[in-house]
VOPAGU-2260 file (C-alpha; in pm, 1 decimal, decimal comma):
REM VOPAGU-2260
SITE   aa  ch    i         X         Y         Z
SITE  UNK   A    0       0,0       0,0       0,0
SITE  UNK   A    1     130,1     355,6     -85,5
SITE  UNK   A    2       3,5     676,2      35,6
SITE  UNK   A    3      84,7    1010,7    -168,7
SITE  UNK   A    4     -23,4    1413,0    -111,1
SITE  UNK   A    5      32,1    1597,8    -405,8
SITE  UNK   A    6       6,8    1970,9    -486,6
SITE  UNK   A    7      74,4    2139,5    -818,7
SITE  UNK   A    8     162,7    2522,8    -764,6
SITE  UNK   A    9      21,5    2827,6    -991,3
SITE  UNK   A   10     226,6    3010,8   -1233,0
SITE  UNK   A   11     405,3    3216,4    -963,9
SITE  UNK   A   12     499,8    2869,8    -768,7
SITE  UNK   A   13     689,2    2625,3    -739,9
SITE  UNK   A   14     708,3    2426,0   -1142,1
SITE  UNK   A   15     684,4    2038,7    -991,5
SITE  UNK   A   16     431,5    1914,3    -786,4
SITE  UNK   A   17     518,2    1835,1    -466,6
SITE  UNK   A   18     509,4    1454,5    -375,7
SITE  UNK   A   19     541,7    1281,3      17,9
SITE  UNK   A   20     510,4     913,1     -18,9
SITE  UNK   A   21     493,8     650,1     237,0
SITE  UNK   A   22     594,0     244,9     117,4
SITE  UNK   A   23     441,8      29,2     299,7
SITE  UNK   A   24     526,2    -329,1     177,5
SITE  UNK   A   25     591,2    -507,6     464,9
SITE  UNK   A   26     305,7    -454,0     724,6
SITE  UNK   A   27     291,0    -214,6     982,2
SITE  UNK   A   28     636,9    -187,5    1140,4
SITE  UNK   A   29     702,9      87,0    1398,3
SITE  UNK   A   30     428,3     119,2    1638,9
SITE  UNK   A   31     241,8     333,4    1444,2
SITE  UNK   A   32     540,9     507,5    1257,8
SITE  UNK   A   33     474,9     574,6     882,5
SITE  UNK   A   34     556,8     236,9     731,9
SITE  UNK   A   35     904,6     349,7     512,5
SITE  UNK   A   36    1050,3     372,2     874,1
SITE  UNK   A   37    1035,3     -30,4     892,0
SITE  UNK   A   38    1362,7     -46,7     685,5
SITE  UNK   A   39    1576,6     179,4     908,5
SITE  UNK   A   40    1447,8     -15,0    1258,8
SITE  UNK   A   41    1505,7    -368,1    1055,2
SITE  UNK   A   42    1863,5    -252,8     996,5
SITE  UNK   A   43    1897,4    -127,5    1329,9
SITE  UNK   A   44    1784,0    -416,9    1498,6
SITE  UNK   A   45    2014,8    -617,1    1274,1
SITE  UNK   A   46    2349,7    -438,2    1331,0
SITE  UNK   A   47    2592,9    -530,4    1645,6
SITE  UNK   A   48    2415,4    -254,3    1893,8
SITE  UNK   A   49    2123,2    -507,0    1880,0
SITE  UNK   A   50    2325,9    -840,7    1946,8
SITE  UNK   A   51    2519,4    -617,8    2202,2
SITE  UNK   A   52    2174,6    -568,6    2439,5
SITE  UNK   A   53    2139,8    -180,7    2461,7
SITE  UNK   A   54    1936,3    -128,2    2122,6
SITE  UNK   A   55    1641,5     -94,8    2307,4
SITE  UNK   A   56    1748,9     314,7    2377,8
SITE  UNK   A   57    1907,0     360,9    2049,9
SITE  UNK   A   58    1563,6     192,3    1871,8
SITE  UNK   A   59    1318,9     436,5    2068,1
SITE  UNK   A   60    1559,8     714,3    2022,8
SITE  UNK   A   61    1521,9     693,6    1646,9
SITE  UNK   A   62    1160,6     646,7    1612,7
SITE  UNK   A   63    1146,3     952,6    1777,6
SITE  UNK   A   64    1337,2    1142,2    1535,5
SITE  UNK   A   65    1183,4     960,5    1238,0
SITE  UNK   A   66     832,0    1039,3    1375,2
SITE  UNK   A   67     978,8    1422,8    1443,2
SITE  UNK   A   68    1054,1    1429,0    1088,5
SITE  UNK   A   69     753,0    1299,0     951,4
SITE  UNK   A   70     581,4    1533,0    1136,4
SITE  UNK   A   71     751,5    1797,5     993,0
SITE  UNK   A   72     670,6    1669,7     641,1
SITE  UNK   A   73     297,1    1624,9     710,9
SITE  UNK   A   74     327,5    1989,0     828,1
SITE  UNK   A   75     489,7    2120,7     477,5
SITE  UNK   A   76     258,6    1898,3     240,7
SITE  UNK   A   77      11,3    2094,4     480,4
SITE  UNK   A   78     168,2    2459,2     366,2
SITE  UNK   A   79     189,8    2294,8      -4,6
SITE  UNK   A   80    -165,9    2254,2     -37,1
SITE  UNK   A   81    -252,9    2621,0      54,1
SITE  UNK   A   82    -120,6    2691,4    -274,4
SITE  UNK   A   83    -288,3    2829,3    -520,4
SITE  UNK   A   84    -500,7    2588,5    -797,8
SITE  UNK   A   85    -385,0    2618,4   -1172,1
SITE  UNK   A   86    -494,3    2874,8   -1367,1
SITE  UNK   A   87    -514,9    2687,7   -1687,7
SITE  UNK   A   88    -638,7    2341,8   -1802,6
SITE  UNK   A   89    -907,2    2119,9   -1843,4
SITE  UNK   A   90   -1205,9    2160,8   -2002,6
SITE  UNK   A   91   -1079,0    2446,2   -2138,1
SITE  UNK   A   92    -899,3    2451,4   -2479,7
SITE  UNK   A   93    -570,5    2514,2   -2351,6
SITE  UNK   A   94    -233,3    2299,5   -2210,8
SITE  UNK   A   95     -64,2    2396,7   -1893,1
SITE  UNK   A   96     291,9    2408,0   -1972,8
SITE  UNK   A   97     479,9    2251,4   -1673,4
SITE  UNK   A   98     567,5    1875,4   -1716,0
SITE  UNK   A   99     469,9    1579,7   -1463,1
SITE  UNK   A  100     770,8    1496,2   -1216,2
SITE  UNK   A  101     892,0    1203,4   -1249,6
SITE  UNK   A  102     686,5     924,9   -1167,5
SITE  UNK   A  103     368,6    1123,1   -1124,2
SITE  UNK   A  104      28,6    1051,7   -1302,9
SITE  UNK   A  105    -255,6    1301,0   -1377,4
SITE  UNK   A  106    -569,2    1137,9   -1547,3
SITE  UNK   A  107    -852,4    1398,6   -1684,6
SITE  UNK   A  108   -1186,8    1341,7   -1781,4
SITE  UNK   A  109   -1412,7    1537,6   -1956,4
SITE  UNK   A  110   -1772,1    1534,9   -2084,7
SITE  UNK   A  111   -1898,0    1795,6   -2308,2
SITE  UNK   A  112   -2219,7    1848,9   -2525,2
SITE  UNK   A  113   -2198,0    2097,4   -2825,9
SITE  UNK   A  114   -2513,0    2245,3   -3041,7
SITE  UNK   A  115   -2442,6    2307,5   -3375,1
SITE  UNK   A  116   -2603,0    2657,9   -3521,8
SITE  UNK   A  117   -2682,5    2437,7   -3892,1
SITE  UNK   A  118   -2753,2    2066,8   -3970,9
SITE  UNK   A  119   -3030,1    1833,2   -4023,1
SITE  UNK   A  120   -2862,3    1685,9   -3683,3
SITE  UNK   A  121   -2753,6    1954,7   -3400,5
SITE  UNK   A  122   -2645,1    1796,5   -3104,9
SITE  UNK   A  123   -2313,6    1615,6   -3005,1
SITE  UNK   A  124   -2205,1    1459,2   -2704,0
SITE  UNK   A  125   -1871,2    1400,1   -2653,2
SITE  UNK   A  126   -1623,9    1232,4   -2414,9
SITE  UNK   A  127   -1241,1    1235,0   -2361,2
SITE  UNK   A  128    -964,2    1105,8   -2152,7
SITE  UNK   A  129    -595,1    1195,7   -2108,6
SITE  UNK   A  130    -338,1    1012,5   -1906,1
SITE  UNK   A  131      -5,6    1192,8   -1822,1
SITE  UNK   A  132     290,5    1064,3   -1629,2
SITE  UNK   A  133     611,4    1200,9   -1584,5
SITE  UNK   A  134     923,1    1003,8   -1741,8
SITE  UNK   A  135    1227,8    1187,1   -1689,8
SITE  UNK   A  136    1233,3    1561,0   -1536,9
SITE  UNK   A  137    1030,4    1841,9   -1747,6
SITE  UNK   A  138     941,2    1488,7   -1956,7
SITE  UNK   A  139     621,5    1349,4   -1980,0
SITE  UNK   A  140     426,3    1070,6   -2190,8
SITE  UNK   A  141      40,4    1149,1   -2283,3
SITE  UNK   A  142    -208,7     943,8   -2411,7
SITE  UNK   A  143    -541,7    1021,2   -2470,7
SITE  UNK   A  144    -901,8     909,7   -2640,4
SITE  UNK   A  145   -1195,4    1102,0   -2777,1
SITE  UNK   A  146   -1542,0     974,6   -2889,2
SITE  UNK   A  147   -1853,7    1161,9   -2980,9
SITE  UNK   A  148   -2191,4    1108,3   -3123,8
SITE  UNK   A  149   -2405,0    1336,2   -3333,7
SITE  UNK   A  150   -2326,2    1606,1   -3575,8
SITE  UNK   A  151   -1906,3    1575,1   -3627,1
SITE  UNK   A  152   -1927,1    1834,6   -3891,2
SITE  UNK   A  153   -1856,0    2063,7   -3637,9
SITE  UNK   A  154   -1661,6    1830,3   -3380,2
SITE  UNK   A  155   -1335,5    1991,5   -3354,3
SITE  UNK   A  156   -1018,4    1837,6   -3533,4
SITE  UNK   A  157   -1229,1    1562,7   -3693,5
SITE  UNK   A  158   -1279,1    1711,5   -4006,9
SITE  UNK   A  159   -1328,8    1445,4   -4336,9
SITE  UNK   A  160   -1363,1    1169,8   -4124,3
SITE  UNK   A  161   -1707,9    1263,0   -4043,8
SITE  UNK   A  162   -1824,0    1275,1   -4401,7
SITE  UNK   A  163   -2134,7    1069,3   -4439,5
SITE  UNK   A  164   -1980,1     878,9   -4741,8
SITE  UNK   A  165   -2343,9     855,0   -4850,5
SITE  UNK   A  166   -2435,8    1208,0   -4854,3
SITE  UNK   A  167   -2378,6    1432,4   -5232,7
SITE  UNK   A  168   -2317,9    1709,5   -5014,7
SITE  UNK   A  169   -2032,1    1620,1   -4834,7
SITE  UNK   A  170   -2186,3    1686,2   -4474,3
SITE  UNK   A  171   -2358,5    1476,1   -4207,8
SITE  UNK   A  172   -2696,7    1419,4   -4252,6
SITE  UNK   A  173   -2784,5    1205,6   -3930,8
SITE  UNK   A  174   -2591,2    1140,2   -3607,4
SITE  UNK   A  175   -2279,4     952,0   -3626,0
SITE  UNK   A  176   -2013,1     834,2   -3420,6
SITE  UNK   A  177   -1613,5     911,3   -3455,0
SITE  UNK   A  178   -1325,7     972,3   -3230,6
SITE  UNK   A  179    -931,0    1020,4   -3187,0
SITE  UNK   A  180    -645,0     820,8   -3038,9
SITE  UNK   A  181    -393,2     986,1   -2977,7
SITE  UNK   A  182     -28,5     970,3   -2836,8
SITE  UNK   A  183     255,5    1231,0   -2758,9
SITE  UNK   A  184     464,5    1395,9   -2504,5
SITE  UNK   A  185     541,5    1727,1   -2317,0
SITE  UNK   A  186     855,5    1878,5   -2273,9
SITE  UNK   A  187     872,4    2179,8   -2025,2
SITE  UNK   A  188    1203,6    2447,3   -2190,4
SITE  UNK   A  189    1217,5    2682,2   -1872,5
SITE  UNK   A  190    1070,0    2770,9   -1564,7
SITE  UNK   A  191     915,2    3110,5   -1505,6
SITE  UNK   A  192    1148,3    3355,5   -1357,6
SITE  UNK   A  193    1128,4    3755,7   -1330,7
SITE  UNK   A  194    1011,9    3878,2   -1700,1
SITE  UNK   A  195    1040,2    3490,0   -1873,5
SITE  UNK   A  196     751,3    3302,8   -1899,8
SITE  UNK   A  197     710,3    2870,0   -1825,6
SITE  UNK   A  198     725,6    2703,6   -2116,8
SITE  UNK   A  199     701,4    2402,0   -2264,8
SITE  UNK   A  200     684,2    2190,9   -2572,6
SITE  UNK   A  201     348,9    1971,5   -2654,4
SITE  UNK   A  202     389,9    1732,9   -2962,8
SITE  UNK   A  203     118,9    1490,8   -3003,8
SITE  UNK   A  204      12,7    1215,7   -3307,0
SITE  UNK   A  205    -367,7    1137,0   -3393,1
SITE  UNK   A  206    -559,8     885,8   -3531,0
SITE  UNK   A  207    -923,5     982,4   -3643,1
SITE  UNK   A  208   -1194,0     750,0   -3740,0
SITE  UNK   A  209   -1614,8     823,8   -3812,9
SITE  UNK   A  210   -1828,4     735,2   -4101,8
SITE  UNK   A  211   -1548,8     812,7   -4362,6
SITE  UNK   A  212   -1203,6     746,7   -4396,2
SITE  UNK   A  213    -965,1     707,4   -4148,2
SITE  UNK   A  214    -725,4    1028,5   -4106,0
SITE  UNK   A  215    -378,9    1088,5   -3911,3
SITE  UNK   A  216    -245,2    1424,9   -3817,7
SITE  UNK   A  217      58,2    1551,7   -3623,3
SITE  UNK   A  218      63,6    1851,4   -3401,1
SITE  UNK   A  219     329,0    2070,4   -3252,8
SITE  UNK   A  220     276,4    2321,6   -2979,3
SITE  UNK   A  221     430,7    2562,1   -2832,0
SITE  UNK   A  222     344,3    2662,2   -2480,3
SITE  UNK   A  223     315,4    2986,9   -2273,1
SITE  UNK   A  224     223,1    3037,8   -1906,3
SITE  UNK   A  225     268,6    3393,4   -1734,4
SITE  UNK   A  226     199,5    3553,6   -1360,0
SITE  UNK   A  227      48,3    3888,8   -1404,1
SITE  UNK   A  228     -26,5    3906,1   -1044,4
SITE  UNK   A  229     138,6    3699,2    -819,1
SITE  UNK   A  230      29,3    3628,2    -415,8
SITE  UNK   A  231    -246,0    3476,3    -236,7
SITE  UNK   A  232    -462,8    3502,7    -537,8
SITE  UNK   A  233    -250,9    3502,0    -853,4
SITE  UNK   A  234    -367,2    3652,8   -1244,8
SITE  UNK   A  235    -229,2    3423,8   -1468,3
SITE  UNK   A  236    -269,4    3398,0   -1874,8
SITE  UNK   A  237    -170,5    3122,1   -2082,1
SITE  UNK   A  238     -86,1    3098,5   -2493,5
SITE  UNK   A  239     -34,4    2804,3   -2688,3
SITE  UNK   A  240      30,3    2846,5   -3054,3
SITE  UNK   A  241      39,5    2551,8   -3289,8
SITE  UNK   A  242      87,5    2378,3   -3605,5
SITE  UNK   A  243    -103,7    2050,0   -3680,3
SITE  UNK   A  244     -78,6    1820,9   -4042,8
SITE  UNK   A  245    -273,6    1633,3   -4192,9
SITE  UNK   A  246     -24,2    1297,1   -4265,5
SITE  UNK   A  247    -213,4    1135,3   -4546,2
SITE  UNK   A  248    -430,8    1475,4   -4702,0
SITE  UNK   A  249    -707,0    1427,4   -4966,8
SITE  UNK   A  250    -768,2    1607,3   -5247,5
SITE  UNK   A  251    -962,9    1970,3   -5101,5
SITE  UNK   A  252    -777,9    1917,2   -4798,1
SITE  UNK   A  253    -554,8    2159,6   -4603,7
SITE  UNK   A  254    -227,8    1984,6   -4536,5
SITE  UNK   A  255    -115,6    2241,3   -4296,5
SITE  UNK   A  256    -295,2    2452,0   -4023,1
SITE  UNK   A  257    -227,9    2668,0   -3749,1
SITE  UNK   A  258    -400,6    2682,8   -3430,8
SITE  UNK   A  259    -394,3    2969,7   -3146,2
SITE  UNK   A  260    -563,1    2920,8   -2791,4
SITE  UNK   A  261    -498,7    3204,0   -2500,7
SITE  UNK   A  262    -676,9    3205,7   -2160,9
SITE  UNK   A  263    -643,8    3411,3   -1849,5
SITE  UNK   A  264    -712,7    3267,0   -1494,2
SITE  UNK   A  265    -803,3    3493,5   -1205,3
SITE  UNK   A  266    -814,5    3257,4    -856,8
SITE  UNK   A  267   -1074,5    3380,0    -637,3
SITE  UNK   A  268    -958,0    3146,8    -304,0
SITE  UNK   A  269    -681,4    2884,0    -288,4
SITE  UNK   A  270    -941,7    2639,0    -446,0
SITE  UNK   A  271   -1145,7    2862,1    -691,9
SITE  UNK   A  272   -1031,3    3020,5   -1035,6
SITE  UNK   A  273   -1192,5    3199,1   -1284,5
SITE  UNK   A  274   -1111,5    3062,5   -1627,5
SITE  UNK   A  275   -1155,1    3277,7   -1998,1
SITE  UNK   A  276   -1029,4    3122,8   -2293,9
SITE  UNK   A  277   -1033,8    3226,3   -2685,3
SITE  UNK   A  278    -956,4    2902,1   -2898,7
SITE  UNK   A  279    -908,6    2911,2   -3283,9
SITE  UNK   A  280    -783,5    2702,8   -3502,3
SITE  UNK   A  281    -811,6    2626,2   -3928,7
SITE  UNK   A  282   -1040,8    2339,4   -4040,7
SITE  UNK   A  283    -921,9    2103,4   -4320,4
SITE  UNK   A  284   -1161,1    2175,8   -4559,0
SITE  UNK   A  285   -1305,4    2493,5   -4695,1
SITE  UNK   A  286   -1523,3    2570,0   -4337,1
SITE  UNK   A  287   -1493,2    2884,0   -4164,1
SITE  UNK   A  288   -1187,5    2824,0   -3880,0
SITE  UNK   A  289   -1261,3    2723,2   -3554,9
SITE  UNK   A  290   -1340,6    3002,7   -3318,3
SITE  UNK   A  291   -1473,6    2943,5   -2973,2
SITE  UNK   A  292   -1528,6    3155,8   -2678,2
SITE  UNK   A  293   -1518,8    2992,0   -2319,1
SITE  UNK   A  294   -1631,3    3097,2   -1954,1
SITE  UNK   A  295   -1617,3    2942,8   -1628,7
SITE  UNK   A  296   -1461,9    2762,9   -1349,1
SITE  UNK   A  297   -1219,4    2538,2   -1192,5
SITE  UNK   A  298   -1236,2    2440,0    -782,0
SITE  UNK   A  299   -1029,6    2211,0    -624,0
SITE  UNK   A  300   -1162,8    1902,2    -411,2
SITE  UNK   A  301    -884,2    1898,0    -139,0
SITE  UNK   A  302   -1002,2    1524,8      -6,8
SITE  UNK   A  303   -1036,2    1345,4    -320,3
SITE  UNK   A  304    -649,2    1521,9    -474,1
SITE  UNK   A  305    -902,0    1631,5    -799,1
SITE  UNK   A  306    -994,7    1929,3    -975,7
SITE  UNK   A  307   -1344,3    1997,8   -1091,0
SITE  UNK   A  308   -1346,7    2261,6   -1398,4
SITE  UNK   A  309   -1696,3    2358,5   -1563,3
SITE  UNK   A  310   -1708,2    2576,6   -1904,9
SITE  UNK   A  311   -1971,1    2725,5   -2161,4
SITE  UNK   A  312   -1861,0    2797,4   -2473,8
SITE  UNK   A  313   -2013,4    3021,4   -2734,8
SITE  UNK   A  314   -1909,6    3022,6   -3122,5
SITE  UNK   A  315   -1828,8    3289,7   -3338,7
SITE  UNK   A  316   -1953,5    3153,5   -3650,2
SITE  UNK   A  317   -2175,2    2915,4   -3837,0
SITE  UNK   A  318   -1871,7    2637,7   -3856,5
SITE  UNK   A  319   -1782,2    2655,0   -3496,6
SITE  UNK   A  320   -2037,7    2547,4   -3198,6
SITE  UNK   A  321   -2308,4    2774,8   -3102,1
SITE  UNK   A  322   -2300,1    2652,8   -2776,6
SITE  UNK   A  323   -2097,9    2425,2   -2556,2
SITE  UNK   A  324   -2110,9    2315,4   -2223,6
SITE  UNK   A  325   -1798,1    2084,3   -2048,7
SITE  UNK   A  326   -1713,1    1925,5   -1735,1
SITE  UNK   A  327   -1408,9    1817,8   -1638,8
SITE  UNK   A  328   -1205,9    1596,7   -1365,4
SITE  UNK   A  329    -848,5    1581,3   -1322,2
SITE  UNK   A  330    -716,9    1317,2   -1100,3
SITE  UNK   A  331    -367,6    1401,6    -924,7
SITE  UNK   A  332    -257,7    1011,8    -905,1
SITE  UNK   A  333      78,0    1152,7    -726,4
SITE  UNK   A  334     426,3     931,3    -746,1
SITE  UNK   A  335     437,2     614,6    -876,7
């Protein structure tokens, strides 16, 4: 059994999640003591002072230390999670920039429903998941899935795929389902100091499937988070700006687009932000780009180590969603 606090700082913070982990393989060892003592009392108890008959002093001596100490970490994971939440993530289109630490997990999922201002079919519900852990430091792997069902004309990123391959027009003309699998990793270039920003690197392959063809694309990001404001209750605004491929394009398709998400966070109390974003990005085809407005909220659930975000989105044109509503969960699985 393993037990793990972890905290990720805001912008102005500390760039790595803090991690205190007890082991405890063995059984409980140490009256009481958090179970990684066991090891040190085994040895102990092992060495000559033991066979020699005045371990006994030495033993209670260093449980007392070691339960000093631990006390002392409880204390600081204590301070840790006064910190303020991040500014910027999910549901809302935009990447945080900071890496996992080694050996720590984040899991997010997210629910949406989208509305689509044209169509024979308007409505879309959608679901998505995204594993992180961290590999090496400012390293980590990422792995995520998408479905939805209903109109994917207007699905973002799916583009031909959801083609009725029946239809003379090109569009959908009933619900349908489609997704994306998709792999890639995170590399974090610098930590924010004075005037210089965090940043990071996001690169990411896809694999997208619905009533047409299947499609691959490759995307590269580039990652941005600031502290306007820094204190008790930081202003922070994020800016990713992309490029993402199409790997095997069709004839009217756009091999090449760009992509441009910015958000600003305003925390309210160590557990509340306020969360804006802008997201645009070009579609494959001939379609308007992608151009949605969000609003809304992320609070963090101190006993269950998660953060719940909610976020209505409004589009800015016939191609985009006219309205979208998302939930999120992020999971902080802490050290592995």
């Amino acid at each position: 059994m393993g037990y793990s606090l972890v905290q990720r700082l805001s912008y102005g913070g500390s760039p790595r999640r803090m991690v205190l982990r007890f082991d405890d393989p063995t059984g409980d060892r140490g009256d009481n003591l958090p179970n990684s003592t066991a090891p040190l009392i085994n040895l102990f108890e092992r060495s000559g002072s033991a066979r020699a008959g005045y371990a006994m002093p030495h033993i209670l001596w260093l449980k007392t230390v070691i339960a000093l100490l631990a006390l002392l970490s409880w204390s600081g994971v204590a301070v840790a999670q006064d910190a303020s939440i991040t500014l910027a993530d999910d549901p809302f289109e935009i990447t945080d920039p900071r890496a996992n630490a080694p050996g720590e997990a984040n899991l997010s999922i997210i629910g949406s429903y989208e509305r689509a201002a044209q169509g024979r079919v308007r409505s879309t519900f959608g679901a998505e998941s995204e594993y992180s852990i961290g590999i090496v430091p400012d390293l980590d792997f990422r792995v995520g899935q998408t479905g939805a069902y209903g109109n994917l004309d207007i699905r973002r990123r799916l583009g031909t795929v959801s083609t009725d391959p029946q239809s003379a027009e090109g569009t959908s003309e009933r619900a349908a389902l489609g997704g994306t699998t998709r792999f890639g990793a995170l590399y974090q270039l610098s930590k924010e100091s004075g005037a210089l920003p965090t940043i990071g690197l996001v690169g990411r392959v896809r694999a997208l499937y619905g009533p047409g063809r299947v499609a691959y694309d490759a995307e590269a990001v580039v990652l941005f988070g600031k502290t306007l404001a820094p204190g008790e209750l930081p202003l922070g605004i994020s800016l990713n700006l992309g490029w993402a491929g199409r790997l095997n394009p069709q004839q009217g398709e756009r091999p090449n687009r760009y992509l441009v998400n910015a958000s600003v966070g305003q925390a309210v109390t160590r557990d509340t932000a306020l969360v804006a974003t802008y997201a645009r990005e070009q579609q494959d085809r001939g379609d308007a780009d992608f151009s949605l407005v969000q609003v809304g909220v992320r609070h963090r659930l101190r006993e269950q180590r998660a953060i719940l975000g909610i976020a209505a989105g409004f589009g800015l044109n016939r191609d985009t969603p006219q309205f979208q509503l998302a939930v999120a969960v992020q999971w902080e699985l802490g050290g592995l």
